[in-house]
N, C-alpha and C positions, 0 to 999 in steps of 0.2 A: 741587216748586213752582217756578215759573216766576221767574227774575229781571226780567223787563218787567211795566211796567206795563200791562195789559191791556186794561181799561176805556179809556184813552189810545191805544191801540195801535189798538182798534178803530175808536174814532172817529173816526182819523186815515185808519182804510184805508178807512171808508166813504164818505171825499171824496175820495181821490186813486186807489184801487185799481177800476177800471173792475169792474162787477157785484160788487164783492162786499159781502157779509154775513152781521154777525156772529150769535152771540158769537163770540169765538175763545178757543181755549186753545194754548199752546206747550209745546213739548220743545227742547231743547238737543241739537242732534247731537252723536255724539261726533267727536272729533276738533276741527279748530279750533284752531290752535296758535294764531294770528294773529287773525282776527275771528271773535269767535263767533255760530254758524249754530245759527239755529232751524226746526224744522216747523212751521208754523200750520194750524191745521185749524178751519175756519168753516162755518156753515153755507153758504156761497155754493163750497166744495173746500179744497181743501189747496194752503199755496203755504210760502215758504222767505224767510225773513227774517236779512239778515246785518246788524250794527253790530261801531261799534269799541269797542274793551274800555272798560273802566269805569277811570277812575284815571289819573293821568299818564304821557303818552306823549312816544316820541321826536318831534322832531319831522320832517313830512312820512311817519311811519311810518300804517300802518290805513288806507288812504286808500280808503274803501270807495266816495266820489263817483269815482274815477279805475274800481273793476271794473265800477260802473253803467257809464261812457260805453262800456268796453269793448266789456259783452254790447250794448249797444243798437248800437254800430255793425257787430257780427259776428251778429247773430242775421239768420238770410235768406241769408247770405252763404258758404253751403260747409263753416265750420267749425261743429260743437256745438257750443251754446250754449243754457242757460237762459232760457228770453224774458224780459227785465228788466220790470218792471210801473210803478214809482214809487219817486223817490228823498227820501227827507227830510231834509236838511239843518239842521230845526230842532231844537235837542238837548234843546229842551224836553218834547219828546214822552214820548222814553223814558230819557232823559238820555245820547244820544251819536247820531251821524250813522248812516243804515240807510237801506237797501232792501228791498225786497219783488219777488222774478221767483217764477215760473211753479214751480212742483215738478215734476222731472224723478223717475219712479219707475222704476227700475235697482236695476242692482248696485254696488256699489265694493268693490274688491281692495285690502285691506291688507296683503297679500305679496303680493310680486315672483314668488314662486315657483308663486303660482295653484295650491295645494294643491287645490281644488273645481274644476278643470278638468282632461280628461283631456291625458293627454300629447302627443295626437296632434293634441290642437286648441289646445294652448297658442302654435304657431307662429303662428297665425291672427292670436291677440291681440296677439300683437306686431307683426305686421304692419300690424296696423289703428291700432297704436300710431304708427309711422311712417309711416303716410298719413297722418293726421291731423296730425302734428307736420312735415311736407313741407306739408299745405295749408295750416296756419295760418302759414306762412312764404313763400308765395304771394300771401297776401291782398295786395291793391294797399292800401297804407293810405293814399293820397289819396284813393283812390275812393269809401273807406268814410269818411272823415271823419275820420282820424285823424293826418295830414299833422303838427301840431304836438303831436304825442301825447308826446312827446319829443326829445332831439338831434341829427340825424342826426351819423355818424361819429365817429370815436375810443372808439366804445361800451367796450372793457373797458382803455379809459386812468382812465375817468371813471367805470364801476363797480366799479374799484380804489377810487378819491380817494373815492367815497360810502359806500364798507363800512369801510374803512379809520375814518373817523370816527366811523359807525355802534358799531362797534366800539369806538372808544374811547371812545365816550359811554356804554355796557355795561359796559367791562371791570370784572372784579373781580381779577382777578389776572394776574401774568406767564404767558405761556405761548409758550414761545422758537420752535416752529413757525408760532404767526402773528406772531411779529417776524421769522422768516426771509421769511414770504409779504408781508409790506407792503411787506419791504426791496427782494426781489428779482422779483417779480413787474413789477413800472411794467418794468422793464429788459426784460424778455419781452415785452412787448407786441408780437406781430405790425403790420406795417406796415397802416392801415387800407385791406379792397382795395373799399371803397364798398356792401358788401352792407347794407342797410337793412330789416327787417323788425320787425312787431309779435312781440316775444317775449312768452309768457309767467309766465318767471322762476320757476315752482315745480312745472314740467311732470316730474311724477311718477307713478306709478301711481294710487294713492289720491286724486288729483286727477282722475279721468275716472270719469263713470259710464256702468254700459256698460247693453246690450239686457237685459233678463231671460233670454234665454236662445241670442243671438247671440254672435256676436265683432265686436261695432257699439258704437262708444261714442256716448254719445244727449247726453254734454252734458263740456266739460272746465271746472271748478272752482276758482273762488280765483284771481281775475286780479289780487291787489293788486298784487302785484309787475310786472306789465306794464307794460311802455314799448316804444318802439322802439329797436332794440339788433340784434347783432348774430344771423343764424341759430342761429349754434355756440353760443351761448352755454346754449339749451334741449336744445340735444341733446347737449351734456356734461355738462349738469345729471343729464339724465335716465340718462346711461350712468353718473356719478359715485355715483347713487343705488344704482344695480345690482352696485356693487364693494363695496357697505358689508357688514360682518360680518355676520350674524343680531342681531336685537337687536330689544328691544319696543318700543324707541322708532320707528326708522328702519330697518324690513330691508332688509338686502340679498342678494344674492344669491351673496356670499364662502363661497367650502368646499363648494358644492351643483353637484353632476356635470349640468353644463348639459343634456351630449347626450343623461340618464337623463331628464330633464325635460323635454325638448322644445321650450325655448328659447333662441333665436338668439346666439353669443357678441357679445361688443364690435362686432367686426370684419364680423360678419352684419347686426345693426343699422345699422350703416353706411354698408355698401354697400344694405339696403333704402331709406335715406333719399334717399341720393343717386338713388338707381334715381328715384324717386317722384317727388323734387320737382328733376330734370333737373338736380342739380349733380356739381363735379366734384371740385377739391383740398377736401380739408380743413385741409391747413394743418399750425401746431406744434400737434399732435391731447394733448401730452403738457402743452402750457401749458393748453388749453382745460381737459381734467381739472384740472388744479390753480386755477382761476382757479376751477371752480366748486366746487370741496373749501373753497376761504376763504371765498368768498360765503356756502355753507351753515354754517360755523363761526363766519362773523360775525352770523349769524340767530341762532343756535343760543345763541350769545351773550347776544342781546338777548332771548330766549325764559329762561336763567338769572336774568338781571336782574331781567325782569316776576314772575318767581319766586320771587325776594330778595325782591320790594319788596309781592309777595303779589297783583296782580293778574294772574297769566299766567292765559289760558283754557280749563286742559287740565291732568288730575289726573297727566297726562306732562311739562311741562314742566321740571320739576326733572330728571326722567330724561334729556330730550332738548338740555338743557343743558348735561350735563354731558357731550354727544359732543365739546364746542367741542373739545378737545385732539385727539381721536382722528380728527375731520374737518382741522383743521391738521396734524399729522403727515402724515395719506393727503398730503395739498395737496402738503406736502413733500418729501413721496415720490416723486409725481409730476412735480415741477418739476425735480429731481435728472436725470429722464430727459429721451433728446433725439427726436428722430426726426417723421415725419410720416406720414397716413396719404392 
């Protein structure tokens, strides 16, 4: 049984949702740590309806009017994107803020390790992996309308000072590798060298759906976290993601013989990115990892809390809570080291 009100839902989509008609009925995707996604299926096709959770939140967290302006100012524009259809902001509808785009019918890869692809084509996907995350850091964001999307400069001074409190507005307990990374991290900060790009802060595998049966991603998912920020900041996200142990919260791709696999190490991801979207340093490549090991430990956080407090949206979030220590530590680990790549 569906948690929305449906009867409301419809009535709502048959003024604002251009052709459509109902009835409708919903399913709940799985996954969804953050805002939970539905399938809608109406008589008029099948489309994808996202709201913010039900229950008290942090505040400026779920911010699902911030992924609508997103897809509307990227759809047309080079990178995958979902076509947004209509935003509702009245929370009387369903009781919390929601969108309605287009349903994208794909695949999604919940390991890293692409068990269902062969070995010899898994290079491919990662390559495509790194086009895409090269063009969506191309995008001109004046040109699309996203100019005040956020701050320009100082971006991981100031996405320190935001997790940092995030965090502490979460915590439930001591955990002495993220009092190492609040401490010592501001002090790391690379000098800002003016790079300014639309990031999309939770650029992971399981966040792209691909071709049914290409190595083509048809749409990338879950822009809450997006702002403008720095490039490095998604493409350590997404290498940070790749270093994680094996686990059912969060795979990664720790202890699994890459070259048996077919896919590119750290180092090869790298240089394809750079190759693609014509850059060149990358800088303290060992702060980046650790900057984005705390970022996902202070989510991860706030993903335990909603799980205390009984509204998180995902029969995982107590499991993927409890990485906060084992993502601070990594963070730690990584800040220990020096060098650049």
């Amino acid at each position: 049984m569906s948690d929305l009100p449906l009867d409301a839902l419809s009535a709502w989509c048959d003024t604002h949702v251009r052709d459509f008609r109902g009835p409708v009925t919903a399913t709940k995707f799985k996954g969804g740590q953050s805002n939970p996604t539905y399938r809608l299926d109406a008589a008029s096709g099948t489309y994808v309806l996202r709201r913010k959770p039900f229950g008290q939140l942090l505040p400026g967290a779920h911010a699902v009017d911030r992924e609508f302006r997103v897809l509307s100012a990227l759809h047309g524009h080079g990178v995958p994107v979902a076509k947004p259809l209509a935003l509702c902001t009245d929370e009387s509808v369903i009781g919390a803020v929601f969108y309605v785009m287009a349903h994208v019918d794909g695949r999604i890869f919940w390991d890293p390790s692409l068990p269902d692809i062969g070995a010899d084509q898994r290079a491919a996907y990662y390559d495509e992996i790194t086009r895409v995350l090269a063009a969506l850091h191309d995008i001109d964001v004046g040109a699309v309308g996203l100019g005040d999307f956020g701050k320009p400069g100082s971006y991981f001074e100031r996405q320190i000072a935001t997790w940092s409190k995030q965090y502490r507005a979460s915590e439930t307990h001591r955990i002495d590798a993220m009092e190492t990374l609040i401490e010592r991290l501001p002090a790391r900060c690379p000098q800002d060298d003016g790079r300014v790009a639309l990031v999309h802060g939770d650029f992971r595998i399981d966040n792209l759906i691909w071709h049914p049966v290409e190595p083509r991603i048809l749409a990338i998912v879950d822009w809450e976290l997006a702002t403008l920020g720095h490039p490095l900041a998604d493409l350590g996200y997404f290498c940070m993601a790749l270093r994680l142990p094996r686990n059912p919260a969060l795979p990664g791709l720790a202890g699994l013989d890459r070259v048996a696999l077919g896919i590119p190490d750290e180092a090869g991801l790298i240089e394809r990115y750079q190759h693609q979207g014509h850059r060149s340093s990358i800088g303290d490549w060992p702060f980046v990892l650790a900057f984005a090991f705390f970022r996902l430990a202070a989510i991860a956080q706030g993903v335990a809390k909603r799980a205390q407090q009984g509204n998180a949206s995902n029969e995982r979030a107590a499991e993927a809570g409890a990485m906060t220590a084992l993502l601070a530590n990594m963070g730690a680990d990584a800040l220990a080291q020096t060098g650049s790549s």
